[in-house]
N, C-alpha and C positions, 0 to 999 in steps of 0.2 A: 545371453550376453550380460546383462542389467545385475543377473544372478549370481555371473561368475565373478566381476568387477567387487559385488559385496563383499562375496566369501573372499575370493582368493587375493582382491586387491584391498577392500577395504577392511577384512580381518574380521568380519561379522563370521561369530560361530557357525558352523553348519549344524550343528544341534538347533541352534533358533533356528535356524533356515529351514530345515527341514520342519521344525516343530511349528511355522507359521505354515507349510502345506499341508499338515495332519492336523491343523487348530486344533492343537492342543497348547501354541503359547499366550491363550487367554481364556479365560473361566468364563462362558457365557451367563451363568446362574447370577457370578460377582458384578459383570457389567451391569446387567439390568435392575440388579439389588441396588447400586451406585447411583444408577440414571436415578433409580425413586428417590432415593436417600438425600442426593445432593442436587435434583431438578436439573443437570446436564448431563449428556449424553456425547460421548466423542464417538465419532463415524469411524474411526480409521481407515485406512488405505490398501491395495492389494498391495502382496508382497514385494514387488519391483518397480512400486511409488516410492518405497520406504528408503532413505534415506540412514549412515551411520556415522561415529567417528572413532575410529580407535589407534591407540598407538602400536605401532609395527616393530619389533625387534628382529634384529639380521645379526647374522652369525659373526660378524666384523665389530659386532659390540654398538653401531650406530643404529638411530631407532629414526622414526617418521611418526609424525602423526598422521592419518589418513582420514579423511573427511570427506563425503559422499553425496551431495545436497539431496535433498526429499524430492521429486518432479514429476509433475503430473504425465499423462499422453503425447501434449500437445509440443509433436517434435522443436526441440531448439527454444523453449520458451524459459529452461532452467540455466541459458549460458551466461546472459549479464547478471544474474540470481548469483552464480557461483564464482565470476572475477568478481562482482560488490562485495562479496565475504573474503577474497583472496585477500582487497586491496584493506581490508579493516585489519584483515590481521597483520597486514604489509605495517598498517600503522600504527595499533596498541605494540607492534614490537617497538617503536623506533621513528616508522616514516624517511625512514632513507633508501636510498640505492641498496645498500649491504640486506635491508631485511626484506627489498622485493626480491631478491638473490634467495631467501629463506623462504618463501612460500612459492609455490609453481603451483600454478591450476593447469589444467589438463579437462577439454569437455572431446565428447566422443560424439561423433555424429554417424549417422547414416550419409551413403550416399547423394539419395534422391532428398534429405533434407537438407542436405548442406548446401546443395547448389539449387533450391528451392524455396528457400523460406528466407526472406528478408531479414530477418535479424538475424540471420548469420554476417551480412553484411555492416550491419548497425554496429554488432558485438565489435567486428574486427575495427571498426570505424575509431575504438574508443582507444582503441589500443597507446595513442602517444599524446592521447591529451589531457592536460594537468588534472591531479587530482583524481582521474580516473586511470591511466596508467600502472597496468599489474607489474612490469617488468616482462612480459609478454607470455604468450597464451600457449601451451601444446595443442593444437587441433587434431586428433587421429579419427579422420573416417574409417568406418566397418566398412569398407566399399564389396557390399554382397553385389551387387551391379542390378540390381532390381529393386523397385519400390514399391512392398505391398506386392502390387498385381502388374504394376507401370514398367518397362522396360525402358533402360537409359533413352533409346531417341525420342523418348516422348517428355520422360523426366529435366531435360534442359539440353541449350542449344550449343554445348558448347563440346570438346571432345573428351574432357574429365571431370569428373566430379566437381576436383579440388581446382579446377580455373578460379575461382571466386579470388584464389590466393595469389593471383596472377596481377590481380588490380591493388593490390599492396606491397608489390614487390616481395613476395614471402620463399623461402626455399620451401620447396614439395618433395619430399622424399618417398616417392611412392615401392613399396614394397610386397614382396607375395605371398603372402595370406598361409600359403601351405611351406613355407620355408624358414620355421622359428626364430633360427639365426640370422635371419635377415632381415627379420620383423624386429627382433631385439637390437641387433645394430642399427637400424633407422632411428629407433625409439631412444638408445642412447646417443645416436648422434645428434638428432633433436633437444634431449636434453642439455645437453653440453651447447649447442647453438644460442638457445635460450639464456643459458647462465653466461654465456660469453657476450653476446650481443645485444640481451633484454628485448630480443622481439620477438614476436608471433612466428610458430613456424609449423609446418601439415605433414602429419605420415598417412599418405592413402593407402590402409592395406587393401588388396587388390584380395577379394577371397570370393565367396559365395554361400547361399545360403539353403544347408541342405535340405531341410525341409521348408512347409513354407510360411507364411508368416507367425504363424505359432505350431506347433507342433500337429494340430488335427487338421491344418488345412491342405488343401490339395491343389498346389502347384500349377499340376500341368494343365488344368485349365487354361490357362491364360501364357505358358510359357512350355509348352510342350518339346521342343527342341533344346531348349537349353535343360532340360529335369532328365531327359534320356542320358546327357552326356554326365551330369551330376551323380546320374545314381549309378554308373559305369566308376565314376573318378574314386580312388582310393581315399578315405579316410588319411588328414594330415597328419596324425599320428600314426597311420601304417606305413605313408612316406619317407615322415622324417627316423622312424625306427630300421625302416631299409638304409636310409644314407649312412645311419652310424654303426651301423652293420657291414654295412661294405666298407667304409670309413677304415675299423678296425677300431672305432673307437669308444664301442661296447661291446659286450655280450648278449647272447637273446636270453640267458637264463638273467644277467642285470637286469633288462629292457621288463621282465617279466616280474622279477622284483620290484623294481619299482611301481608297475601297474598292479602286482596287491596288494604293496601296502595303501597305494592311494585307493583302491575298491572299500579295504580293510576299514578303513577310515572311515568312507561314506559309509559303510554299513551301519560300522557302530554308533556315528552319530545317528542313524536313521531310527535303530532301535531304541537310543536313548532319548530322541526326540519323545520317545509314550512318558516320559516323566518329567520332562520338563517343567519347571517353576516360572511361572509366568511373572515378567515385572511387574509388580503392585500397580504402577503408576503407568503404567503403557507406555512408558519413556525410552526404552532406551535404543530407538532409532532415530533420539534429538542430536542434531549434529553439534549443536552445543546447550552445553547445560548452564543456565544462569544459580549460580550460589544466589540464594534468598529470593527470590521471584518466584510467586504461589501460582498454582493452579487458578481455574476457573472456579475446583470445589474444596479450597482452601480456605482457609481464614484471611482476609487481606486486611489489610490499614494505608492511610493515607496522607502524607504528612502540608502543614499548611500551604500555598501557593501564595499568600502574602507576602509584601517584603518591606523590612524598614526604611522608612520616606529619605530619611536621611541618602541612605545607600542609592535609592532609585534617584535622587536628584545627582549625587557623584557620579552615578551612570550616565544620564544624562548630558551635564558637562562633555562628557567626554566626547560624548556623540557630537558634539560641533567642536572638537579641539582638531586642529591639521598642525602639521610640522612647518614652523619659518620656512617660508621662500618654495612654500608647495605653491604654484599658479591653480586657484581654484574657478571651475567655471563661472561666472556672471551672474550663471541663471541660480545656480546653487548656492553660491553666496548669500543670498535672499533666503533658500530657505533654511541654511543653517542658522542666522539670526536667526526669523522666527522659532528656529527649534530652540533656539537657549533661551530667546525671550519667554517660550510655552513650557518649558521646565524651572526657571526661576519662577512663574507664576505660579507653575503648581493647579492647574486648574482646565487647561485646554490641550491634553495630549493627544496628540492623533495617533491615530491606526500606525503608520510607521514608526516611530518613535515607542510605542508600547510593545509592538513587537522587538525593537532594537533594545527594549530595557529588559524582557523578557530572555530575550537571547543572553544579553549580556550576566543579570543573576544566577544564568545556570551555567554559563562558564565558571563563573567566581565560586562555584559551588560543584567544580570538577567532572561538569559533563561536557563532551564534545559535541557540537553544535556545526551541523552540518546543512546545508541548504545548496542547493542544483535544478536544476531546468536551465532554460533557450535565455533566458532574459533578467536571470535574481539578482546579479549586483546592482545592474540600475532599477530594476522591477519594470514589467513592462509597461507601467503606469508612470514611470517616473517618478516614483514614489518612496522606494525604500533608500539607494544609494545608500546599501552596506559598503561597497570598493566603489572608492571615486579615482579618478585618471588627471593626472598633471596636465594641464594644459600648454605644457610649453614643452615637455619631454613624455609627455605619457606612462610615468610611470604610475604604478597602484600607492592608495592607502588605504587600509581598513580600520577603521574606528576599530573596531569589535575588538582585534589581536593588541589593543596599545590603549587599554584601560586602565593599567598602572594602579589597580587598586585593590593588588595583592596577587599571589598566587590563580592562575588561570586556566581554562583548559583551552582548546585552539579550535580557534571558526573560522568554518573553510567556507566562502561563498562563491563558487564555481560556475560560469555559464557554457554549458553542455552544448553536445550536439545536439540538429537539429532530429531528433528522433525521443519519443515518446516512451514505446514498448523497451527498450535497451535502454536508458537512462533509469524509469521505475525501479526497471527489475533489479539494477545494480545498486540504486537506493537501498530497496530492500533486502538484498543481499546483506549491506554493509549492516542495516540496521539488525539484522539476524544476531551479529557477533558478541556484540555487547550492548546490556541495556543501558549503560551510561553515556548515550548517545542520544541525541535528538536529531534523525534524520528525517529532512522535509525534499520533497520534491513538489516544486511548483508548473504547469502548464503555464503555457504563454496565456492561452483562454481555455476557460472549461472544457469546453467544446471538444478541442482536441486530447482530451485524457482518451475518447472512443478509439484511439489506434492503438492505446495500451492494456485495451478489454479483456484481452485474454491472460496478462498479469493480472488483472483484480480479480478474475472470477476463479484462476486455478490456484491463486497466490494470495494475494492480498486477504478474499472475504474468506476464503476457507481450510487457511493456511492451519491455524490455531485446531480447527476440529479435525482436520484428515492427517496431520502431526505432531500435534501439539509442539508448534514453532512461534513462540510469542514474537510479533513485532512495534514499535510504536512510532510505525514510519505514519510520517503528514504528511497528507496530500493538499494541496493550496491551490484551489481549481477556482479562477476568475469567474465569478457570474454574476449575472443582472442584466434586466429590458432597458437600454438606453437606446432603442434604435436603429443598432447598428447591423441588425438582422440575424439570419440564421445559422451564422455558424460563429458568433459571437454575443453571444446571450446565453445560453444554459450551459451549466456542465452537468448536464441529465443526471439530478437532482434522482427522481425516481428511478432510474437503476439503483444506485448505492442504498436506497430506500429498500428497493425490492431482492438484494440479496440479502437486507439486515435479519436477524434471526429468529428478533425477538416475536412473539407469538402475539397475535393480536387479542386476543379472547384469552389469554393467559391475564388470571384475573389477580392484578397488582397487590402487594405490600408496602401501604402506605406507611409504613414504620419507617423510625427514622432508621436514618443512613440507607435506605432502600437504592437510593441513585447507584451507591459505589456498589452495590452486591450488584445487581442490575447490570453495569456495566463490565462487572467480573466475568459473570455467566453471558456477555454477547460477543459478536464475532467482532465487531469494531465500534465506532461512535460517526454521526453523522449530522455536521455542525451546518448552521446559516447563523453567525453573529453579529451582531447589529452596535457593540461599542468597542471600542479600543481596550481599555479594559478587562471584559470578559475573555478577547482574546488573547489577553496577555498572561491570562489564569488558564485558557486552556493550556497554552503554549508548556505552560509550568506544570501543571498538571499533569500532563504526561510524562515524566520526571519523576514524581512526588509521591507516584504509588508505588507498588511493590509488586503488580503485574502490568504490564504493558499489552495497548491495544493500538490497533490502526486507526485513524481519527481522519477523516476526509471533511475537508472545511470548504464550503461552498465560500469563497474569498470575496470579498467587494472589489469595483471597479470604482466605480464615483464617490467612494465615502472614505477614500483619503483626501478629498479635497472641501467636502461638504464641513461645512461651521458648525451644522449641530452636532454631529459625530464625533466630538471628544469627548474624555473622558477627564475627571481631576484625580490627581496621583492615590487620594486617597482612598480611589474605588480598588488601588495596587497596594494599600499599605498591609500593616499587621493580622486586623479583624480583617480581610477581603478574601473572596476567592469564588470562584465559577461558579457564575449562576447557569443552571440548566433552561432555567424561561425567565425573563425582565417583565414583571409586572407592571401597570399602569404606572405612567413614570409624573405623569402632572398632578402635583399634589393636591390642589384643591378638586379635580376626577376622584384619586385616589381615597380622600379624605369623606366625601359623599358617596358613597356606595348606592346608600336607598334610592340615588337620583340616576345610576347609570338603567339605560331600558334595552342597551347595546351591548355584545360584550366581541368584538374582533380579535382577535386569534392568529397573526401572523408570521412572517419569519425575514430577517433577513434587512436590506436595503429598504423594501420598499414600506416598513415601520415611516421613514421619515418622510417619505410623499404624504401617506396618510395622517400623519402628527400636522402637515403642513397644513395640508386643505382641510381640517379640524378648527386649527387653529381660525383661518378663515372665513368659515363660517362660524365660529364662536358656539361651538359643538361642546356642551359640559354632560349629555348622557353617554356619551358612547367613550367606552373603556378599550385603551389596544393594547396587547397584551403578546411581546412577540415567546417565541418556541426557539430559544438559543441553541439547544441540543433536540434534533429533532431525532433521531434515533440512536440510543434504546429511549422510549418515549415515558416522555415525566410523567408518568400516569399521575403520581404525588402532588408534584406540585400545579398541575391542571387542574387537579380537585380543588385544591385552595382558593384557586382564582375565583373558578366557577362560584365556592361556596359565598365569597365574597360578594356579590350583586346578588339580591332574592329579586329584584325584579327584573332580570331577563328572564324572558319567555324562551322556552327548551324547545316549543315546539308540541305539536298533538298526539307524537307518533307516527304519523302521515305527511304533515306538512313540515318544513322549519320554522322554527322560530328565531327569536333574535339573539343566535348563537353564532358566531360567521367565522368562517375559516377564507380568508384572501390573500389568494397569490397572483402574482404578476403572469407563470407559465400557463400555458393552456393545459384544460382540466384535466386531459389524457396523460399530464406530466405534473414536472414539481413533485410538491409533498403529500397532494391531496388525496390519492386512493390510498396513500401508508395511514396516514395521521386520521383518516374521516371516521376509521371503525375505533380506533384506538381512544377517540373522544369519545363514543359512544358506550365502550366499555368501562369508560371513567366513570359515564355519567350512571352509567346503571348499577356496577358495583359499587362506586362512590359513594354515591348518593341517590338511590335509587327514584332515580329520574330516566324516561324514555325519552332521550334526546335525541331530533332530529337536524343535523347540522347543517348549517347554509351554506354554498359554494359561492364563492363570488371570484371571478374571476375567467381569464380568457375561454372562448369555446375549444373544443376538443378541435386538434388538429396533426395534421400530418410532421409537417413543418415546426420547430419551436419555437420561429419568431418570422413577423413580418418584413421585408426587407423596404417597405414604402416610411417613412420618417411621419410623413402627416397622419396614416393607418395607425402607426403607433401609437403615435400622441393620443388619438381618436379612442383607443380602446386602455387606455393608461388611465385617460381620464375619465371614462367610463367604469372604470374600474372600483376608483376612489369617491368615484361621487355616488354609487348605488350601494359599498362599502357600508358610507358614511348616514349618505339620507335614506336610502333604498327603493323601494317603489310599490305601488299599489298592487299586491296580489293576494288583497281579501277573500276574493273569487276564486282565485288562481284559474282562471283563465290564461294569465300571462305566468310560463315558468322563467322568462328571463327579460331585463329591460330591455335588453338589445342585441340584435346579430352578432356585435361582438363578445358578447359573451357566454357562456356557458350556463346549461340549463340548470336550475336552483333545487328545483325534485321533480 
């Protein structure tokens, strides 16, 4: 099916088609020659992952483009994937009524997944709500009436497939599988419903599935009574070749013409499949091709993410201008002062505010700037309020769309339904279309991205090697230990760690510009930022190159409100732009090197716990040193630091020494199994040093965080205080200070 939708619907040659089952449309000798040459290697996909796009001409003189998205196994996981790309192009046309009229998606499902797999339901959920609205969806089930091995009474409880479309009020046009014309009039009465009505509407073709789930398996295992009556049933085409037969409304010598020229056809493509020319680039199963966006093993460049202070303080302005006679809330009132009082100052911007100037520059410099999840206009911190609400009429205003300060492109700040996996995927769809977009999906809390797992693992992290499908979708996933327990503290940091690509023992090029090659060659970036700032540089950054990567930011919770977490404008002006690691930030630490005996290694929020209780005990040896980009890993600028203090002790080989890598998650999580070899391959290539690196922080645990507030505190500050002072393990008898924490070696 997958196969014939290529060829016959999506216009993929049958000479490729054929030539990718004879592999012959790629040079195995050139791959491997490539892999050495340029240090990456693309996986590709079996042939019915693959993905096309080509334009269609018909004999009426009108053409289509057809467009096929790339999709892994995992039934139903490609449908918000392929409305996010319907509704981008719904947009670079225009954005109106008339151009969702211009684009129709159309997803195909199975039966038993249709009425089996929850985002089917998610998908159709999105159907009429702003900003996600395709103009509505063609749904046709293949309804073989079996699933796999599963037969309908087991596959769901309802008496069709397509009930699902029952809870939307949708028309179902169900049709029979072995009766062309009836299949095709559904299919056009479908599409005419759609262009008329702009909703969602289901053809369940009613058919079966002759063999059994792929061609070598054997059926009547599991479905013996229904395979007798199948291999009894005539072929739909020996069917539909009788009715037009008796019809009168062919001939059998037509009927038979026609069936050699199509044989004819396959053949020749099959033969000519042995010479086929392979695409150089493995491309051309990309459903869209970006003009000027390089490869992985291309040449790239990078252009600055700074911006003239002048411009970033007009932005600013703007961001506390409202319209006469808008009723603004109370509470907000308060903090738009302080936002214009911390932009006239030039010196204390916060986390909000740098991201709302970041947004803001890459409109004025004609990128679409898009952000979605449960909670982004007010942020669920209360923090960002891009769309604030009249209080006396409710209506909206957006700072962003009414900066009046030239030519703009448009930001859309939409709060989604409540669902995870269908909101990403359609993210990422959109961000497929064009790379002049800056698509961010935010989680209410980290935590909850784990419903969207199976977009990041078949999409997200391996979208680029299994099709080379560039995306530079953000992910903005809330983390930090404040407390509040386990299902609001991590957005499991080490997963996104543990799909990263980069090779631990792949032994670094400290040469300059190494970060951007580095980042060329990995499958994404994987952030914990610790200033306003910095993340005002990535935000741009992603923009500013000439490939695009997925960049997942473990987001703060408490450091929109914390006093030392600003930033001054000029860390965003001309000379500025992303640091991958913040070195020791206290000048008179910084300025004494021979005196630090400490060197801490962190990431993230909990830099400023640590800075705090330093500061309090009046601590001038120990150096913190946070990891801004923690994967692909600054091997580069790690060496620096390290070279930086000659008197921290590295350790024996056997024991640690005073090297420390501390984080807040327990030691089973976070960053610490990615980042612990990666320091040690610095140390030893770098600087041929056998470093043994210190853990400090929670013990390994099931759980990611305690749900007790006092337990918290208890092991928080245990944390920063063995951090900081450490403890006696001359002997090492003792591997760790305390129950709550995790063992040191």
């Amino acid at each position: 099916g997958r196969l014939n939708i290529l060829t016959n619907v999506g216009g993929k040659p049958l000479v490729q088609m054929f030539a990718e089952f004879k592999g012959t449309h790629y040079d195995f000798e050139d791959i491997l020659q490539k892999s050495e040459r340029d240090d990456w290697l693309f996986s590709g996909d079996v042939k019915y992952h693959l993905g096309t796009s080509n334009q269609r001409e018909f004999a009426s003189g009108k053409s289509i483009l057809a467009t096929l998205e790339a999709n892994p196994s995992h039934l139903e996981t490609v449908n918000t994937v392929t409305l996010g790309r319907a509704r981008a192009k719904q947009y670079y046309l225009g954005n109106t009524a008339e151009t969702r009229s211009r684009v129709m998606p159309i997803l195909f499902h199975g039966d038993a997944s249709f009425a089996g797999q929850g985002v089917c339901y998610e998908t159709m959920q999105l159907a009429h709500v702003q900003e996600f609205d395709v103009g509505g969806t063609i749904h046709v089930i293949i309804n073989n009436q079996v699933g796999f091995t599963t037969d309908p009474a087991d596959d769901r409880s309802t008496m069709y497939a397509s009930d699902l479309g029952k809870g939307f009020n949708l028309p179902i046009f169900h049709a029979n599988g072995d009766d062309p014309v009836a299949v095709t009039a559904a299919f056009e009465l479908a599409a005419e419903w759609r262009q008329t009505w702009a909703t969602d509407v289901i053809v369940d073709v009613v058919c079966y599935r002759r063999f059994g789930h792929n061609e070598t398996d054997a059926p009547e295992y599991t479905q013996p009574m229904l395979y007798k009556t199948i291999n009894k049933h005539p072929r739909t085409e020996a069917i539909f070749g009788q009715k037009l037969l008796a019809s009168g409304v062919s001939s059998q010598a037509e009927l038979d013409a026609v069936k050699n020229d199509l044989w004819k056809s396959h053949e020749e493509a099959f033969q000519t499949a042995d010479s086929f020319k392979p695409d150089e680039d493995m491309g051309n199963w990309v459903a869209t091709k970006w003009e000027g966006m390089v490869r992985p093993t291309g040449e790239a460049s990078s252009a600055p993410t700074g911006v003239d202070l002048e411009l970033l303080r007009k932005i600013g302005a703007k961001l506390c201008e409202v319209p006469d006679g808008f009723k603004v809330h109370n509470g907000l009132k308060r903090q738009i002062k302080k936002k214009l009082e911390d932009v006239e100052g030039g010196e204390t911007i916060d986390w909000a505010t740098a991201e709302a100037m970041g947004f803001g520059t890459l409109l004025l410099e004609g990128n679409h700037v898009r952000i979605t999840g449960q909670d982004v206009q007010r942020g669920t911190f209360a923090h960002r309020h891009c769309v604030i609400k009249d209080q006396a009429n409710g209506s909206d205003w957006c700072f962003l769309n009414n900066l009046n300060l030239g030519p703009q492109e448009n930001f859309v700040a939409r709060n989604s339904i409540l669902a995870e996996y269908a909101v990403l995927g359609f993210e990422l769809g959109f961000s497929y279309e064009n790379p002049n977009a800056l698509c961010i999906w935010e989680a209410q809390f980290g935590d909850f991205a784990n419903t969207a797992q199976v977009m990041i693992d078949q999409f997200l992290s391996a979208g680029e090697d299994k099709w080379l499908q560039q995306s530079g979708l953000v992910m903005l996933l809330p983390h930090g230990y404040m407390g509040q327990g386990a299902e609001h503290s991590s957005c499991r940091l080490e997963r996104f760690l543990q799909l990263s690509d980069d090779d631990e023992d792949d032994i670094p090029n400290f040469v300059k510009d190494f970060g951007r090659e580095q980042i060329q060659k990995a499958n994404w970036q994987v952030m914990n930022i610790s200033t306003p700032a910095n993340y005002f540089h990535a935000l741009r950054r992603q923009q500013h190159r000439d490939f695009r990567k997925p960049m997942v930011v473990a987001s703060p919770k408490n450091l929109f409100r914390l006093k030392q977490c600003v930033s001054p404008l000029s860390e965003m002006g001309p000379d500025s732009r992303f640091q991958r690691l913040l070195a020791e930030r206290d000048e008179e630490i910084a300025n004494n090197p021979d005196q630090v005996t400490r060197l801490i290694f962190c990431t993230g929020k909990f830099y400023y716990e640590l800075v705090a209780e330093r500061e309090k005990l009046g601590l001038k040896n120990v150096a913190i040193v946070t990891v801004e980009q923690i994967a692909p890993f600054p091997f580069d600028r790690v060496k620096e630091e390290m070279m930086k203090y000659p008197n921290v002790d590295v350790g024996d080989g056997v024991h640690p020494g005073q090297v420390v890598w501390c984080q807040e998650e327990p030691k089973n999580m976070g960053a610490w199994t990615y980042v612990r070899s990666r320091f040690v391959t610095t140390a030893r290539e770098g600087l041929e040093k056998d470093l043994v690196m210190r853990y400090i922080g929670r013990r390994a645990s099931a759980s990611p965080a305690t749900g007790y507030p006092k337990l918290h505190n208890a092991e928080q500050e245990a944390i920063v205080q063995d951090a900081l002072v450490g403890h006696d393990d001359a002997s090492w008898t003792v591997h760790r200070p305390s129950s709550l924490l995790g063992h040191q070696t």
